[in-house]
C-alpha positions in Angstrom: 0.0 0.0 0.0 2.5 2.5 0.9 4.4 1.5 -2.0 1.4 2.3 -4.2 0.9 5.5 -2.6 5.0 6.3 -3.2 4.0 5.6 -7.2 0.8 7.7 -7.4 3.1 10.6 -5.5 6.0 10.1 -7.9 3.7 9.9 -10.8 1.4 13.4 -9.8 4.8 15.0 -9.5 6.0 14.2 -12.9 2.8 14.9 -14.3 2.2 18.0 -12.8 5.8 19.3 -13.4 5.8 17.7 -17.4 2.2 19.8 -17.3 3.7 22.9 -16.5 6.9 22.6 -18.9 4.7 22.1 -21.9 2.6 25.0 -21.0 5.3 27.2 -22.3 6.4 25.0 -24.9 5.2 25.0 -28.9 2.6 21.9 -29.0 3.8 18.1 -29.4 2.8 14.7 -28.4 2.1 14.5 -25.0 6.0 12.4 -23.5 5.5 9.5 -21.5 8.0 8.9 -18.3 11.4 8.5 -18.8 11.2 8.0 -22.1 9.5 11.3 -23.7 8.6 10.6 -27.4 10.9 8.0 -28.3 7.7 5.8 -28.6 5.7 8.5 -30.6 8.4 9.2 -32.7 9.9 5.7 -33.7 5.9 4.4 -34.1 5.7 8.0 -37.2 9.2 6.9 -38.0 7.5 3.2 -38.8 4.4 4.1 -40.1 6.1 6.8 -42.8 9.0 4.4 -43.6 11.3 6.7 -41.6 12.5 9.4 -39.9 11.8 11.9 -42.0 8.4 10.6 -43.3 7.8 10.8 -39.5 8.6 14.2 -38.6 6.8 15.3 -41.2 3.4 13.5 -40.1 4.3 15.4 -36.4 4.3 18.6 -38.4 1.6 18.5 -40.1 -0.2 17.4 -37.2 1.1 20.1 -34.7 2.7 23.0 -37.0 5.3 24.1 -38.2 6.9 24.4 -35.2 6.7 21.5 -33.2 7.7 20.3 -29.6 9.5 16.5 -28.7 11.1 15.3 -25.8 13.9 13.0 -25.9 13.3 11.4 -22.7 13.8 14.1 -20.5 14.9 16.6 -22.8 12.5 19.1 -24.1 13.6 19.9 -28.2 11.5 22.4 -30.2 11.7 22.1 -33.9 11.5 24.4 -36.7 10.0 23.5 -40.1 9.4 26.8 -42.1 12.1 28.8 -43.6 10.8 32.1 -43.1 10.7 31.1 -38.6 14.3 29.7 -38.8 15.3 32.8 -41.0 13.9 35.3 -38.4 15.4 33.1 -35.3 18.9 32.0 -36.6 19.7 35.3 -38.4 17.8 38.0 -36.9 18.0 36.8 -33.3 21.0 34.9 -34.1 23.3 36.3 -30.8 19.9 34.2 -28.8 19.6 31.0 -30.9 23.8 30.1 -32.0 24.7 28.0 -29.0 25.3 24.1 -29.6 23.7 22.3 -27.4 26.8 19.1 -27.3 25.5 16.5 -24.7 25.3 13.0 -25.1 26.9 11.0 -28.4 27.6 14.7 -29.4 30.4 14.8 -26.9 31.9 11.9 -26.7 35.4 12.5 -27.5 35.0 15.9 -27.8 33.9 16.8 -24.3 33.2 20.5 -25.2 35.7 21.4 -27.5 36.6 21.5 -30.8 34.8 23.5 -33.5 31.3 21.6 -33.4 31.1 21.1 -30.0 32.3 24.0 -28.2 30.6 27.0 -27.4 31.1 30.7 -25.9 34.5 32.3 -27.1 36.5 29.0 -27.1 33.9 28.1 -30.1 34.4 31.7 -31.4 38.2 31.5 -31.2 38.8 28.0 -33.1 36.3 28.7 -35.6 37.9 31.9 -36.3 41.4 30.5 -36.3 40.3 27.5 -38.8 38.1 30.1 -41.0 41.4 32.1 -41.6 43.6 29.2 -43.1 42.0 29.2 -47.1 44.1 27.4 -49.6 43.4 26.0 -53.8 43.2 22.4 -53.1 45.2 21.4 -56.2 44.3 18.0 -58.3 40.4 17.0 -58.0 41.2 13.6 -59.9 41.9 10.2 -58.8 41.1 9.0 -62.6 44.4 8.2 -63.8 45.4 6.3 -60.1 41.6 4.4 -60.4 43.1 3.0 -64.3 45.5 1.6 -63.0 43.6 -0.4 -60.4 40.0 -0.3 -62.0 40.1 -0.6 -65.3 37.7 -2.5 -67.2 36.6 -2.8 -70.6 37.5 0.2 -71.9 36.2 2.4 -68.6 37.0 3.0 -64.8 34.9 0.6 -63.0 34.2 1.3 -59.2 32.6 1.2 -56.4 31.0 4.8 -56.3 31.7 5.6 -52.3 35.0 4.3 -52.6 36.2 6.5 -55.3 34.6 9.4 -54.1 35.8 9.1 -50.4 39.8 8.8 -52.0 38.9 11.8 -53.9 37.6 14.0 -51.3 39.1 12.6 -48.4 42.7 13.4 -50.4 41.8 17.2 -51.1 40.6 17.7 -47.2 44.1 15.5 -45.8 46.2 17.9 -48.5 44.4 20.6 -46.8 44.7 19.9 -43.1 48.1 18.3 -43.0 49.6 18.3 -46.7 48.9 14.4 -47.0 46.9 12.5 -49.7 45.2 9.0 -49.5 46.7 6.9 -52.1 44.0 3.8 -53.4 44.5 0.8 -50.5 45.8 2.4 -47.7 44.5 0.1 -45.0 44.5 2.5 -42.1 42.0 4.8 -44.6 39.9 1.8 -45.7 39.8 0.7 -42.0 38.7 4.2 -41.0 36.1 4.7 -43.5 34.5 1.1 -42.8 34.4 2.3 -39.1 32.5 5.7 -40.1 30.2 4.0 -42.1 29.0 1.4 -39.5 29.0 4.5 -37.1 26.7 6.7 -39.6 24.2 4.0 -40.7 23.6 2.9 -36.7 24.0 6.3 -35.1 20.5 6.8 -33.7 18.4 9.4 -31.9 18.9 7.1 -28.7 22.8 7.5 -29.0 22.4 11.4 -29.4 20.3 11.5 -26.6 21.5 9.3 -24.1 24.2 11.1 -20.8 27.6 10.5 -21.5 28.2 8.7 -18.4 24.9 6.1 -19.4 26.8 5.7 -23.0 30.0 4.7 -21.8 28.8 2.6 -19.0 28.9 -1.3 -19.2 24.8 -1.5 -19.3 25.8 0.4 -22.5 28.4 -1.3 -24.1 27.1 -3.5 -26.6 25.8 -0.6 -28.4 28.7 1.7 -27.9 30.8 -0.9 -29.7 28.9 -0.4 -33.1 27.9 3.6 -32.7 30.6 5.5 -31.1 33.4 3.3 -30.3 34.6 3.5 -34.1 35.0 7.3 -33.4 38.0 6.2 -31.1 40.3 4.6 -34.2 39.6 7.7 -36.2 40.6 10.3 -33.3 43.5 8.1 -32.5 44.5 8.3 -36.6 44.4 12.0 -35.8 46.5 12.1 -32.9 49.4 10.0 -34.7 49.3 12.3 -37.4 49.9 15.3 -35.0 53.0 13.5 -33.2 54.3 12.3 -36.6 54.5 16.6 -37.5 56.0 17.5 -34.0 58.3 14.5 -34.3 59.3 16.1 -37.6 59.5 19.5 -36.4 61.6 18.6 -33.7 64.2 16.6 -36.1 64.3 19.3 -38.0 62.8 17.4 -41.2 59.7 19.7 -41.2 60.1 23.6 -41.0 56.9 25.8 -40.9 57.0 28.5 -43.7 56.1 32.1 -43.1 52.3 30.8 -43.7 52.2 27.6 -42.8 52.2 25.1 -45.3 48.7 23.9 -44.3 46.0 24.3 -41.0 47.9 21.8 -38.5 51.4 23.8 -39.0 48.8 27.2 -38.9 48.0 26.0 -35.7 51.4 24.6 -34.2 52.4 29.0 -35.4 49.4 30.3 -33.4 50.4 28.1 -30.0 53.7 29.4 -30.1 52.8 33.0 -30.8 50.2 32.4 -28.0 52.9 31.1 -25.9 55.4 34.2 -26.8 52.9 36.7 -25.7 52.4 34.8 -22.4 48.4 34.6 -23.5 46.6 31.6 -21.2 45.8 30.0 -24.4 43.1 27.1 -25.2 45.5 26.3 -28.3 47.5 23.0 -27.4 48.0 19.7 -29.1 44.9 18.0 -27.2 42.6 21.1 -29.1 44.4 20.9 -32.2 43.4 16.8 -32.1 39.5 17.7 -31.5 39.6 20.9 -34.0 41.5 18.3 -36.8 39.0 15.6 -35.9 36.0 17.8 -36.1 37.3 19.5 -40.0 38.4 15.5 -40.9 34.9 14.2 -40.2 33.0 17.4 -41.3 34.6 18.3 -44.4 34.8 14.4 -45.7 32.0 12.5 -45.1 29.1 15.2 -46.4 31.0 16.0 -49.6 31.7 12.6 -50.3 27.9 11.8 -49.9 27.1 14.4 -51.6 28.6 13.6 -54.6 28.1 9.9 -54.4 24.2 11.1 -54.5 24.6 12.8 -57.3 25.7 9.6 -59.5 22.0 8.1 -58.4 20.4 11.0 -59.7 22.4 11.2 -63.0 22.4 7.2 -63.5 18.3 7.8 -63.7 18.0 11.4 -65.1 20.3 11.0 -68.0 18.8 13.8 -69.6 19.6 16.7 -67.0 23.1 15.2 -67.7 22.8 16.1 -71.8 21.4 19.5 -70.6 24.6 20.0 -68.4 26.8 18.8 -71.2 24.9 21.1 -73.6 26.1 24.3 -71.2 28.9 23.5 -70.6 30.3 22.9 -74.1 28.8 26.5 -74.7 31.0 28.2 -72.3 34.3 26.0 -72.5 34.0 25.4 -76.8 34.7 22.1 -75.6 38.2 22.0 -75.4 39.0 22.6 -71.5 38.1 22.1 -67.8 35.8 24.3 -66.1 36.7 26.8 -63.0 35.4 28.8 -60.6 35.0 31.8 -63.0 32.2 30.1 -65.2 30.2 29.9 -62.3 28.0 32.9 -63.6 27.3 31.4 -66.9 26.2 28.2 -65.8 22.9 28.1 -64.3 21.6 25.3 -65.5 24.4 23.4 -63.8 24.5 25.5 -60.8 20.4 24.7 -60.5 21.4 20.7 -61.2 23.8 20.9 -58.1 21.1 22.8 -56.2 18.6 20.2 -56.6 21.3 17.5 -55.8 22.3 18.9 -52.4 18.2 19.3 -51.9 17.7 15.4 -52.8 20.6 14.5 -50.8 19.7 16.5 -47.7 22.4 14.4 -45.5 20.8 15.0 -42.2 17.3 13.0 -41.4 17.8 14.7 -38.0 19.9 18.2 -37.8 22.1 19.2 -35.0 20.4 21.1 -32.2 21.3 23.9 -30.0 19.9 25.4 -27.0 19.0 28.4 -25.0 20.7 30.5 -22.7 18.0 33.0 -22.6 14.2 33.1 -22.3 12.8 34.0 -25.8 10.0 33.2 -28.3 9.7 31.2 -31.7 7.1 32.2 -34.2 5.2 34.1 -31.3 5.4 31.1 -28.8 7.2 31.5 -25.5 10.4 29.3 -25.3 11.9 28.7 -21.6 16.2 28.9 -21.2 17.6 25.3 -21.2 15.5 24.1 -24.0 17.1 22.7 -26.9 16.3 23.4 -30.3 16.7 23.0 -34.0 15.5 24.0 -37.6 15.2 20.8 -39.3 16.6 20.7 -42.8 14.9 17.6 -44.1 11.5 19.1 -43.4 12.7 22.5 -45.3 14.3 20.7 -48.0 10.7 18.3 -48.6 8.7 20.9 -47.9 5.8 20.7 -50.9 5.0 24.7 -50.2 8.1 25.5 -51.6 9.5 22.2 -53.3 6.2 21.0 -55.5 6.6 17.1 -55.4 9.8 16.9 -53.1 10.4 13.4 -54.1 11.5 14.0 -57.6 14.6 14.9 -59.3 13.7 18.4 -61.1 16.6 21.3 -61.7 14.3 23.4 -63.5 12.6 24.3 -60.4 15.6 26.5 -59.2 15.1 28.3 -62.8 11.6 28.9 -62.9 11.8 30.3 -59.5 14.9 32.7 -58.6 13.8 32.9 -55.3 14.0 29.1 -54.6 17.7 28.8 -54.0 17.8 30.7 -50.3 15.4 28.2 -48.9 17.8 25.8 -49.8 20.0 25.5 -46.4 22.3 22.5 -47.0 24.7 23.8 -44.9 22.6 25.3 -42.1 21.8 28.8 -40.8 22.8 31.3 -38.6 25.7 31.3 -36.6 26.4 27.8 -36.7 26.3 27.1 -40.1 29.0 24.7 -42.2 32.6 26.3 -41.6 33.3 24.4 -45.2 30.6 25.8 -47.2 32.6 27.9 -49.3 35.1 25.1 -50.4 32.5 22.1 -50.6 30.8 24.4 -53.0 34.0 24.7 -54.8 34.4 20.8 -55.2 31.0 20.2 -55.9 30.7 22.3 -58.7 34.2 21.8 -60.1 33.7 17.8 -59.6 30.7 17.6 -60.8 31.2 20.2 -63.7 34.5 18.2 -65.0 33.1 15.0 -64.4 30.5 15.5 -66.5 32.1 16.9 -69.5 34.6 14.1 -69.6 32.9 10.7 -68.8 29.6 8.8 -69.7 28.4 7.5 -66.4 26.7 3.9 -66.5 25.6 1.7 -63.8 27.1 -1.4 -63.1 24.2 -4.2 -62.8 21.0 -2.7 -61.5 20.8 1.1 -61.7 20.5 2.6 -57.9 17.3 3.8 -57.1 16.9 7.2 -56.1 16.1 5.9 -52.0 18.6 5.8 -48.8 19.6 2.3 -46.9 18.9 4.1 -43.5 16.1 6.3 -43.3 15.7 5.8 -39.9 19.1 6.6 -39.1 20.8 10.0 -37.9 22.5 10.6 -41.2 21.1 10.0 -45.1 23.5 7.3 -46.2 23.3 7.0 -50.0 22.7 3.4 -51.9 26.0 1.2 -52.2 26.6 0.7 -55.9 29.2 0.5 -58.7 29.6 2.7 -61.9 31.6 3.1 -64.7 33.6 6.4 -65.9 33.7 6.3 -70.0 36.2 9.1 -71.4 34.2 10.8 -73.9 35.7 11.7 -77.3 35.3 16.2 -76.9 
């Protein structure tokens, strides 16, 4: 009896506190003990064919901004461009903190350049956004003949070849290394981040630290986050290989730095020279390396190997690109940066790409230091938040029939292209944007004008292996690169 009366307390406490919390919160399914909407959410997830088929069912049902608890964790969501324009750049001193809790920190632990907040945040993303380099050689073609050569055409496995390809610019980038085809620690490290990104769940983001790395926890740990161990440990014996070097003498910095890990190494020792109390050291520079590894590779590299589905099954927006391009080059050399401006029929191709690709079924969140409102609604400080870029990017108000491959929609509608966000809003947005538009466009551009592209057995279908994952992972499927005759 007493023990029943110890429930009914606990339970009228919950309720009436969970009561007064959603009171000031947007509306949203009503979260059960413990467990919030995890229930709700993975029963829409199911139902839609995942997750974000599901969040769109919980906006349509409760607006377009939307309330869901992750267990105890109140998160508010944005699904309309013009709210998360007016919150993340208006108000955008209120709504740029990350919130970094849970899988978000493992490793990190607050630092580094997606993790971090206040001026430490402000400080390394300010001394990464400074180092800007050409990243030489986009091709891996004439490396891939040697090794993939088949009947008159590079045969490969699409991921494969474009992880070597972009994973070499970023590595020339951070620490003036490229990936050459079989490196075992790279292939070792990519098969880890895939396992990690196709598993990583809402669960895993969610869940304390503390609860993630306990031994209750394990078992899942092992096949989410654990992988994330090999790859910051690849960083870390990169960094001592440099100092090692340094110290023999077989590695001096230039004037400049030669790339951003000797940029850094200069800044700690001007830090040190002027006696500042520094947060730049070799344990930040490992989490600031990790952070631009992971970022920069993994969503261009998607990206692009996206882009192959939707050419293998619109071959005729890839005549139309051809057509363009053969305009403004006469057919007889490479595209660059400068023909940007007369290429909008490619530049609306890559749009619609990045929109069909829209990496993230879940977006990072970040939370509230402050008291404030969204779209008129009170929000308290402490809750989390997030404009969700799946729900923009499908949206039918502005995308009519989200589902389908169509360039000509950035064309027929010149306003169209801002409420494309692939690489976020607001204070917190992408750090790469400017050079993963580079590649894109140069990649893709290039690519285009030089090979046929035909699938290898089965063309892909234009649908992800993991929708109910944290990340959009793109079909697994070979291709083959045939030189044209220009």
């Amino acid at each position: 009896m007493i023990l029943l009366l110890i429930l009914i307390a606990g339970f009228s406490f919950w309720f009436l506190n969970t009561w007064r919390a959603i009171s000031k919160l947007p509306k949203g399914p009503f979260p059960l003990p413990l467990v919030g909407n995890f229930p709700q959410i993975g029963y829409y997830a199911w139902k839609n064919g995942g997750l974000v088929g599901g969040l769109n069912e919980i906006k349509m049902k409760y607006g377009k901004v939307f309330t869901l608890w992750m267990g105890p964790i109140q998160t508010v969501h944005v699904a309309d461009y013009d709210v998360a324009y007016e919150t993340h750049i208006k108000r955008a001193h209120t709504f740029g903190h990350r919130y970094s809790e849970g899988g978000m920190d493992y490793i990190r632990e607050g630092r580094g350049i997606i993790a971090s907040v206040g001026d430490l945040w402000v400080e390394h993303r300010r001394n990464s956004g400074n180092f800007r380099r050409g990243f030489g050689a986009l091709y891996r073609f004439d490396d891939f003949k040697k090794t993939h050569w088949k009947n008159e055409a590079v045969q490969v496995q699409t991921n494969t070849f474009f992880d070597y390809l972009v994973g070499s610019i970023i590595n020339q980038l951070l620490v003036s290394e490229r990936f050459e085809y079989g490196d075992q620690e790279f292939e070792k490290l990519k098969k880890y981040l895939t396992q990690t990104l196709e598993n990583l769940s809402l669960l895993d983001a969610f869940a304390p630290l503390w609860l993630l790395k306990s031994d209750l926890m394990k078992w899942r740990t092992k096949t989410t986050l654990a992988p994330f161990d090999y790859i910051f440990g690849l960083v870390k014996k990169t960094i001592q290989k440099r100092v090692e070097a340094i110290d023999k003498g077989e590695h001096v910095i230039s004037e400049e730095g030669d790339d951003f890990v000797d940029a850094f190494l200069m800044k700690m020792k001007k830090d040190k020279e002027d006696g500042v109390n520094s947060t730049f050291n070799l344990e930040s520079l490992s989490i600031d390396l990790y952070d631009l590894w992971l970022a920069g590779q993994e969503t261009t590299s998607t990206t692009l190997t996206w882009a192959c589905v939707c050419f293998l099954n619109h071959p005729e927006v890839v005549g139309k690109m051809r057509k363009e391009l053969g305009h403004v080059t006469g057919g007889h050399r490479s595209i660059s940066l400068t023909d940007r401006a007369h290429t909008p029929y490619l530049n609306a191709t890559i749009n619609e790409v990045q929109r069909i690709a829209s990496i993230l079924n879940f977006n990072l969140l970040r939370v509230l230091k402050e008291n404030t409102t969204i779209d008129g609604q009170p929000i308290s400080a402490g809750a989390t938040f997030s404009t969700q870029l799946c729900l923009l990017h499908t949206d039918e108000a502005n995308f009519k029939n989200p589902t389908e491959f169509q360039p000509e929609r950035f064309l027929e509608n010149n306003n169209l292209e801002k409420k494309l966000i692939p690489f976020g809003i607001g204070k917190r947005s992408c750090l790469g944007e400017s050079l993963a538009r580079a590649e894109l466009y140069l990649i893709l551009g290039n690519l285009i004008m030089e090979y046929d592209l035909e699938p290898v057995g089965v063309k892909p279908e234009l649908k992800t292996p993991s929708p109910f994952a944290i990340m959009k992972r793109p079909p697994n499927y070979d291709i083959r690169f045939v030189p044209r005759n220009r």
